[in-house]
OpenMM code with the backbone's topology and positions (N, CA, C; nanometers):
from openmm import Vec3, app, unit

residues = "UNK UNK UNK UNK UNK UNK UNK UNK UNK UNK UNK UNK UNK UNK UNK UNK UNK UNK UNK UNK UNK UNK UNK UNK UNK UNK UNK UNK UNK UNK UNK UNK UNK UNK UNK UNK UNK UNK UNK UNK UNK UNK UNK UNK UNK UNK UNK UNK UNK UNK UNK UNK UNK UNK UNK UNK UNK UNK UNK UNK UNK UNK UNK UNK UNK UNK UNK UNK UNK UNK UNK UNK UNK UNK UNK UNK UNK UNK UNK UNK UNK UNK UNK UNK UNK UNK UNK UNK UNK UNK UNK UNK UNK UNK UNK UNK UNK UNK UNK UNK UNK UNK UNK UNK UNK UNK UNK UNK UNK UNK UNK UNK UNK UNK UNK UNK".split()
positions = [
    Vec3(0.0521, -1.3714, 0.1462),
    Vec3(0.1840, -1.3422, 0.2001),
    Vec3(0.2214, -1.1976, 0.1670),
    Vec3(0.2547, -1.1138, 0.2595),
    Vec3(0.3285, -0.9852, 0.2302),
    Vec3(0.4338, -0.9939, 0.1387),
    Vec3(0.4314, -0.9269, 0.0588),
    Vec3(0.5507, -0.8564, -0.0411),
    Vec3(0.6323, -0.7958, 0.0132),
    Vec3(0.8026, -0.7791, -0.0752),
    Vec3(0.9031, -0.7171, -0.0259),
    Vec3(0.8531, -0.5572, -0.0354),
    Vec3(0.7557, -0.5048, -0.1725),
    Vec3(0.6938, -0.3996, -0.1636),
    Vec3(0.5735, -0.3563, -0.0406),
    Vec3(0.5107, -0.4208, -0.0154),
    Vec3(0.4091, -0.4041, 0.1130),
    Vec3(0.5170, -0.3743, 0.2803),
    Vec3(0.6467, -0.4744, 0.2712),
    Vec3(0.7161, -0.4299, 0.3759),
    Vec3(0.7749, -0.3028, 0.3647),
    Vec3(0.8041, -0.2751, 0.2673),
    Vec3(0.9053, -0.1550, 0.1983),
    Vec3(0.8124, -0.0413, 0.2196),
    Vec3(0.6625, -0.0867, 0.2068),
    Vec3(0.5608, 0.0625, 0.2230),
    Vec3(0.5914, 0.1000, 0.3930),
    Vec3(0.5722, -0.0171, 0.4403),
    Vec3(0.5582, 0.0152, 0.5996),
    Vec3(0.6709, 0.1078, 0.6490),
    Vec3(0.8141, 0.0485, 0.6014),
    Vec3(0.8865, 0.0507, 0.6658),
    Vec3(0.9103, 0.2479, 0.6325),
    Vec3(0.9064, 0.2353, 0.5105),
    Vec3(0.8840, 0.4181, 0.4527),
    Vec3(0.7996, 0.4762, 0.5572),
    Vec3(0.7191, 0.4901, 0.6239),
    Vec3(0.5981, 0.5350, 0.6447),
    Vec3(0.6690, 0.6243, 0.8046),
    Vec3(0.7848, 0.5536, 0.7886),
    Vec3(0.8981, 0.6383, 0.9534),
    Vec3(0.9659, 0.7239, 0.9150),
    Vec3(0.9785, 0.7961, 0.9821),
    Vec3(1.0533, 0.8875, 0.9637),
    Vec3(1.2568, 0.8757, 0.9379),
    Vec3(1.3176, 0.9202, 0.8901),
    Vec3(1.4445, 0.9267, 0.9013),
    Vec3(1.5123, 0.7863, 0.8262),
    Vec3(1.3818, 0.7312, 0.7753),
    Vec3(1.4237, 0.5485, 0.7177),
    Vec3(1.4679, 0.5631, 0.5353),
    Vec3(1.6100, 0.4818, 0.5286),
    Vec3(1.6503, 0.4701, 0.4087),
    Vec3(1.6817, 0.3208, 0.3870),
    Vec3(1.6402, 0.3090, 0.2637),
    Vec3(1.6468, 0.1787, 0.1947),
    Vec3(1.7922, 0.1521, 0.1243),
    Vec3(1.8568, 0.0349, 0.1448),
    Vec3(1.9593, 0.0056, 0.1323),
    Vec3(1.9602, -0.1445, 0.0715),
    Vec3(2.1028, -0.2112, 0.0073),
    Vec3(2.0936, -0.3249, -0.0447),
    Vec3(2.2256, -0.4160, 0.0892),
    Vec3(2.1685, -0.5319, 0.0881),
    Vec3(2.2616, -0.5758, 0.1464),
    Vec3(2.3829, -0.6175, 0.0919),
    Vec3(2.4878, -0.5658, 0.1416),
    Vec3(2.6421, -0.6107, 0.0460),
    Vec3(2.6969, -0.7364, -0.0155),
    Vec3(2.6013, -0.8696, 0.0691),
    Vec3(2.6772, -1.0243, 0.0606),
    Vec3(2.5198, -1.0590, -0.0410),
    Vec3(2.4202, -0.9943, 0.0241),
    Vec3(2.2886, -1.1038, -0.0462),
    Vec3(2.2078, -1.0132, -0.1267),
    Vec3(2.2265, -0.9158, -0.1225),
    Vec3(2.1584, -0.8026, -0.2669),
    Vec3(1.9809, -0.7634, -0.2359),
    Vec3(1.9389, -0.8446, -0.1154),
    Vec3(1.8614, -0.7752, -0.1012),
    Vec3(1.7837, -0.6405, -0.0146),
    Vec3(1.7269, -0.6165, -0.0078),
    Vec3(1.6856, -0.4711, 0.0792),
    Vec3(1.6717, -0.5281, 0.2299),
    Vec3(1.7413, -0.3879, 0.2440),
    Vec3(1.7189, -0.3788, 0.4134),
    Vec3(1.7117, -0.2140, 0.4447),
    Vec3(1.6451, -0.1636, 0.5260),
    Vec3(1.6002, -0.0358, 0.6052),
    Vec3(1.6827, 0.0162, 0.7335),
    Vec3(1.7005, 0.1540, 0.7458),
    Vec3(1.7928, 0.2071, 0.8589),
    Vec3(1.6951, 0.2936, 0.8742),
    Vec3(1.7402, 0.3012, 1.0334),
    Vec3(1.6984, 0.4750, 1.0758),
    Vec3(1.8379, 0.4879, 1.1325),
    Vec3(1.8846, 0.6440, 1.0630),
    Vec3(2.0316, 0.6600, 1.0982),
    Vec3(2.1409, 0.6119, 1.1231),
    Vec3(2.0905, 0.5215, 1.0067),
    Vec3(2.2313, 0.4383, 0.9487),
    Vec3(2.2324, 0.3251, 1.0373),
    Vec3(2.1147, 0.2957, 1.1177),
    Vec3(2.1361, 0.1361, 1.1981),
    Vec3(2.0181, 0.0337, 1.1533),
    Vec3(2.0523, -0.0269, 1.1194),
    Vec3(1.9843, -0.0971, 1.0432),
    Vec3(1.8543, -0.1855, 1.1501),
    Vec3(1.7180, -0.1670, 1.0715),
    Vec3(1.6133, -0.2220, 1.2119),
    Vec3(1.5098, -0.3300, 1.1453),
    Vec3(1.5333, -0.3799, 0.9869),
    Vec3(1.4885, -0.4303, 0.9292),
    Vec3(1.5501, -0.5042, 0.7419),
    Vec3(1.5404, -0.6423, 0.7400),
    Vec3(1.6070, -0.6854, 0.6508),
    Vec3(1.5481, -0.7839, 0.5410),
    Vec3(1.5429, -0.8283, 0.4230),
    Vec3(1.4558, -0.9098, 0.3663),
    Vec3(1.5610, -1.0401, 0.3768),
    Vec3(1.5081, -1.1530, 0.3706),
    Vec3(1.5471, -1.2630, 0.3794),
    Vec3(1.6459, -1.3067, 0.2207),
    Vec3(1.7153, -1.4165, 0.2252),
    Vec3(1.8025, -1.4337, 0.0339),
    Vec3(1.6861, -1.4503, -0.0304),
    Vec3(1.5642, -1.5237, -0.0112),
    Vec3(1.4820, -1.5226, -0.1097),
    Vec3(1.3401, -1.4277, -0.0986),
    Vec3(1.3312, -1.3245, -0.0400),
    Vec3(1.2433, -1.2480, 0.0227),
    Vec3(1.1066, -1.3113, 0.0406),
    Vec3(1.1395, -1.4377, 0.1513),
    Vec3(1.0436, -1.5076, 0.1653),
    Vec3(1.0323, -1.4688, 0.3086),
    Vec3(1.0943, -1.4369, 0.4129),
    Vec3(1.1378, -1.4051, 0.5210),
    Vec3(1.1899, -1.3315, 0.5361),
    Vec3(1.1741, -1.2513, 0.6331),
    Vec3(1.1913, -1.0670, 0.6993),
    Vec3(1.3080, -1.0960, 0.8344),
    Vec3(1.3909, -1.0323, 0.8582),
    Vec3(1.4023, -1.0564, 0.9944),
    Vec3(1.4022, -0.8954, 1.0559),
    Vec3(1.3845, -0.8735, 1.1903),
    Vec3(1.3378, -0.7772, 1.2629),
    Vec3(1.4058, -0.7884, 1.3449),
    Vec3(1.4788, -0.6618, 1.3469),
    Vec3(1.5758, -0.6143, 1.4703),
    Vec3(1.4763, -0.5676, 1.5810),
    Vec3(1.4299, -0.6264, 1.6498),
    Vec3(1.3255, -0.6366, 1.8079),
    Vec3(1.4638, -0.6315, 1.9086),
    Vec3(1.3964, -0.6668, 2.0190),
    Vec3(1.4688, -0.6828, 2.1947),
    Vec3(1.5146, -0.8234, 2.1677),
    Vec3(1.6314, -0.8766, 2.2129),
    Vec3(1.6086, -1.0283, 2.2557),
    Vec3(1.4506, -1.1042, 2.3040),
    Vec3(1.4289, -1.0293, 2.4010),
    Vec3(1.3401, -1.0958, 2.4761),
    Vec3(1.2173, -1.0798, 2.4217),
    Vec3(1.1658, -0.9973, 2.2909),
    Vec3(1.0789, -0.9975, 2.2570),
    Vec3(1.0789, -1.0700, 2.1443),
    Vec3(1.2019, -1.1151, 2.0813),
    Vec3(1.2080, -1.2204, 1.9974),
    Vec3(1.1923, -1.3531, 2.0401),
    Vec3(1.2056, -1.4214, 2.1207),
    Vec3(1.2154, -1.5045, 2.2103),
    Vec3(1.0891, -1.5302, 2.2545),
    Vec3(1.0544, -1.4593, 2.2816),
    Vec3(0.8794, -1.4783, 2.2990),
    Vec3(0.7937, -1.4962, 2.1713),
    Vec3(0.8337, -1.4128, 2.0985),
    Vec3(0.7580, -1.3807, 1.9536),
    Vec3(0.7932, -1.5630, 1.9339),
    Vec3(0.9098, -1.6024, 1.9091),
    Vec3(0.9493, -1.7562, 1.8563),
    Vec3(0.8681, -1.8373, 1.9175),
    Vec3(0.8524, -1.8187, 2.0532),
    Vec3(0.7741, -1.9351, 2.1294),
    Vec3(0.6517, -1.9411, 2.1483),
    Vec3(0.5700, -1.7900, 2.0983),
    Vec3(0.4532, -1.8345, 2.0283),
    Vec3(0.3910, -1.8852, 1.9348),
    Vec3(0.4900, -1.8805, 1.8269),
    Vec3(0.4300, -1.8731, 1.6887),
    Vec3(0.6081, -1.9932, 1.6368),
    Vec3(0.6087, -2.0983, 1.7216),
    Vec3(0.7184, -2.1402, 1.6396),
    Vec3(0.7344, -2.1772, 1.4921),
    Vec3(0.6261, -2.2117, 1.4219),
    Vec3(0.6189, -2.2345, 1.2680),
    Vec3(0.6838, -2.1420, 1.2171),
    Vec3(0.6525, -1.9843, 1.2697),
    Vec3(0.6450, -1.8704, 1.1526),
    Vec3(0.8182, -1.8053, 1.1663),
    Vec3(0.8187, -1.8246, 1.3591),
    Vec3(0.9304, -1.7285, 1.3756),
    Vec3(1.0465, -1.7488, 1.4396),
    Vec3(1.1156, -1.7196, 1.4519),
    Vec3(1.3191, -1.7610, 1.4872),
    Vec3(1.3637, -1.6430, 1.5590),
    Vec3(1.4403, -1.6567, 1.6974),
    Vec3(1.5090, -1.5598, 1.7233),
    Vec3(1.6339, -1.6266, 1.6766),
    Vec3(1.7194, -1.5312, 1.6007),
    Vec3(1.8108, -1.5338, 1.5221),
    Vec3(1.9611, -1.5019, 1.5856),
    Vec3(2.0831, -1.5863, 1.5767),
    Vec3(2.1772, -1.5201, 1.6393),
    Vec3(2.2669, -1.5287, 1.5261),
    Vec3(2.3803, -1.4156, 1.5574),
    Vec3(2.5039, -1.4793, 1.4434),
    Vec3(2.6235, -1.5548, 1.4759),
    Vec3(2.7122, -1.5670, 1.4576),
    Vec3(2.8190, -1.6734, 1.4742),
    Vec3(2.9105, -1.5930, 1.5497),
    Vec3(2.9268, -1.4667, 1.5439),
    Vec3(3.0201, -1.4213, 1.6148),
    Vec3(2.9778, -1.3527, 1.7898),
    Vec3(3.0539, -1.3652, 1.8766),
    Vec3(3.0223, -1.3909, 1.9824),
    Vec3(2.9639, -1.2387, 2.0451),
    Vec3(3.0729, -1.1389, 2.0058),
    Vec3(3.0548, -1.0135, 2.0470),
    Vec3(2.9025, -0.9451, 1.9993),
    Vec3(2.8526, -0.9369, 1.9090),
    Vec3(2.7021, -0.9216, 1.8513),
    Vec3(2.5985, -1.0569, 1.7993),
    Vec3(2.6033, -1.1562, 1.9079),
    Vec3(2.5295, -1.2436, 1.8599),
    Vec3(2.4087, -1.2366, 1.8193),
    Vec3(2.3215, -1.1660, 1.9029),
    Vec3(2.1651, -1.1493, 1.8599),
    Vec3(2.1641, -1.0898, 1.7582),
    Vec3(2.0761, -1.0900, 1.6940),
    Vec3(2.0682, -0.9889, 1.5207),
    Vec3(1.8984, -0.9756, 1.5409),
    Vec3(1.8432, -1.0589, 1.5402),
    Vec3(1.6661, -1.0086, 1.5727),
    Vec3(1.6034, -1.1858, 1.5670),
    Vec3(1.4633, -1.1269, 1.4838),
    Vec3(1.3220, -1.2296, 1.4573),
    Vec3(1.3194, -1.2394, 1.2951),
    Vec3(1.3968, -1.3359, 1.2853),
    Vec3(1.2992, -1.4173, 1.1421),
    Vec3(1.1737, -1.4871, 1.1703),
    Vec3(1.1475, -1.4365, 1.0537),
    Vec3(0.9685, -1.4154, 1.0318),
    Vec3(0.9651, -1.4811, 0.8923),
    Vec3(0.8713, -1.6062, 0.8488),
    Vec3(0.8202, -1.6772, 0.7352),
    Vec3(0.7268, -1.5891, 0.6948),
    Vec3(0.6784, -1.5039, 0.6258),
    Vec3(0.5941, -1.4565, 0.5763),
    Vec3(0.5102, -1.5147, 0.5167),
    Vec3(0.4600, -1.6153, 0.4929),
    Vec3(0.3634, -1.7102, 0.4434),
    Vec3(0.2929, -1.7442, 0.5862),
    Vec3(0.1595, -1.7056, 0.5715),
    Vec3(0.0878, -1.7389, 0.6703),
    Vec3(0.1035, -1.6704, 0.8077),
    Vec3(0.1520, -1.5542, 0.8216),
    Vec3(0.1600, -1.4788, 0.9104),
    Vec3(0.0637, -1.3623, 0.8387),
    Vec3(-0.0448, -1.2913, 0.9380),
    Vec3(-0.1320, -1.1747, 0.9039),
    Vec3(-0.0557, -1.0701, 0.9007),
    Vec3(-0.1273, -0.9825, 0.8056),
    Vec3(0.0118, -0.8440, 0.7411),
    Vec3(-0.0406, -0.7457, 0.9066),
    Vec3(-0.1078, -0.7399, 0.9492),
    Vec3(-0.1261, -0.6468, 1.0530),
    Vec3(-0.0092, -0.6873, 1.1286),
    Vec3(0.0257, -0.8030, 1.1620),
    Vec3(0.1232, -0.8571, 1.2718),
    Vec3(0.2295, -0.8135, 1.2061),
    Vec3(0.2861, -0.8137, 1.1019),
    Vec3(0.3846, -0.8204, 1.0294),
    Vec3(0.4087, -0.6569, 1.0537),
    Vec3(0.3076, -0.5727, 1.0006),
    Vec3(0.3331, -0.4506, 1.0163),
    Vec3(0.3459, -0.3560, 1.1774),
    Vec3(0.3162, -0.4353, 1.2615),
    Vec3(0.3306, -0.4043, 1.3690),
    Vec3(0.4623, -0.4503, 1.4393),
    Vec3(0.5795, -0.5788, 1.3335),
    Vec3(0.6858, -0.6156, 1.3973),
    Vec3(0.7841, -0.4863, 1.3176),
    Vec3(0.7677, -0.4156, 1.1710),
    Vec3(0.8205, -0.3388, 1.1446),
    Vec3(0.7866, -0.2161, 1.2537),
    Vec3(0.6967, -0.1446, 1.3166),
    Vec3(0.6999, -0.0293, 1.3932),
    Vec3(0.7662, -0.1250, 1.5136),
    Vec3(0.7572, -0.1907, 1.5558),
    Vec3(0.8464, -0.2608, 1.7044),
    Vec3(1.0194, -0.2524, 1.6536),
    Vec3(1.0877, -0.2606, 1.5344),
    Vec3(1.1845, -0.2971, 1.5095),
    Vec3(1.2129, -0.1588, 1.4620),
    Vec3(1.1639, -0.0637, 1.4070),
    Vec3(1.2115, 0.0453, 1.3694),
    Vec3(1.2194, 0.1656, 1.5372),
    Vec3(1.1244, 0.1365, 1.6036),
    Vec3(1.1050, 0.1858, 1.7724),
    Vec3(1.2476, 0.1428, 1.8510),
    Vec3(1.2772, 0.0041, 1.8396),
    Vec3(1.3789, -0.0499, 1.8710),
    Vec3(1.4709, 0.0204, 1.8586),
    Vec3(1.5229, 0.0282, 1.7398),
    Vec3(1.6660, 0.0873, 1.6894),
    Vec3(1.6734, 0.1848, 1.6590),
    Vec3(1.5201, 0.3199, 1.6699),
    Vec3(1.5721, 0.4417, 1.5878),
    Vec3(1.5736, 0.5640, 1.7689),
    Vec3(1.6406, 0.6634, 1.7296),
    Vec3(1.6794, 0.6986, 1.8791),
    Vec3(1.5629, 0.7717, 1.9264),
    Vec3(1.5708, 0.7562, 2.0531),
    Vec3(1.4992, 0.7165, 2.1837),
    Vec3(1.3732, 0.8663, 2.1321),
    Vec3(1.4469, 0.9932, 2.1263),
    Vec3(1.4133, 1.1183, 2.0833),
    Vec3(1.3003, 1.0992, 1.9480),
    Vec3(1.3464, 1.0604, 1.8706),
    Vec3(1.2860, 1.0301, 1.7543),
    Vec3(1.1532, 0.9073, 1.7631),
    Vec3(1.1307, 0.8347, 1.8534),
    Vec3(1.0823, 0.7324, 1.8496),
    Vec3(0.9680, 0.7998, 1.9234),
    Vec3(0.9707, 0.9141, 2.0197),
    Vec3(0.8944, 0.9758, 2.1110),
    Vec3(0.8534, 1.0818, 2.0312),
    Vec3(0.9056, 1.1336, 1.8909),
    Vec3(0.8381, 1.2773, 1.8497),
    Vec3(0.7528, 1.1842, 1.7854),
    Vec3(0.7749, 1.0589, 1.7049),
    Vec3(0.6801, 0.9596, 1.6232),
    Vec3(0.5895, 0.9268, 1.6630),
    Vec3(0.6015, 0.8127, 1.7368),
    Vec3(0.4960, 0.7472, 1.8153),
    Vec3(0.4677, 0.8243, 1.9645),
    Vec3(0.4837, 0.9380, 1.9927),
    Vec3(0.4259, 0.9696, 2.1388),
    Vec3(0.4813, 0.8843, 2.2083),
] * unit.nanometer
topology = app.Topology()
chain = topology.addChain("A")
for resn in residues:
    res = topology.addResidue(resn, chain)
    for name in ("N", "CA", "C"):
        topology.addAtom(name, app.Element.getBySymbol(name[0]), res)
């Protein structure tokens, strides 16, 4: 199973990304410019990933054991991303939902000087 440190390497590895604590559950979560594109679960057993709707949604309905598209309770920002079980999911996949979730949310400019 990936570590909160093995996610924490990936997620470093972008440009413009700062590590932060979450205010209600104390654990780490990642921004690019202050928008947040990645979060550790209350028991950092589970990641969730700010992706597309629709690529969460898919991601869930392949792999339903591992993964959740996630909504919140309030109506105006319901989607929030992909929870991800980290047990039994391969770290390549894992590290490839952090570059999808940091691509996602970091701006459009920046995502194109990075990744081409």
């Amino acid at each position: 199973m990936a570590t909160t440190d093995q996610i924490r390497a990936w997620a470093m590895e972008f440009p413009e990304v700062t590590e932060k604590q979450h205010f209600r559950f104390r654990v780490p979560l990642w921004q690019v410019r202050g928008t947040t594109f990645l979060g550790m679960g209350r028991d950092e057993t589970t990641a969730v990933f700010c992706v597309s709707e629709e690529s969460a949604q898919a991601a869930a309905t392949a792999d339903p054991e591992h993964a959740t598209a996630v909504r919140r309770s309030d109506p105006p920002r319901s989607f929030l991303g992909l929870e991800v079980q980290l047990a039994g999911v391969p770290d390549d996949r894992l590290e490839a939902l952090v570059r999808e979730a940091w691509a996602a949310q970091a701006p459009k400019r920046l995502v194109a000087e990075h990744l081409g």
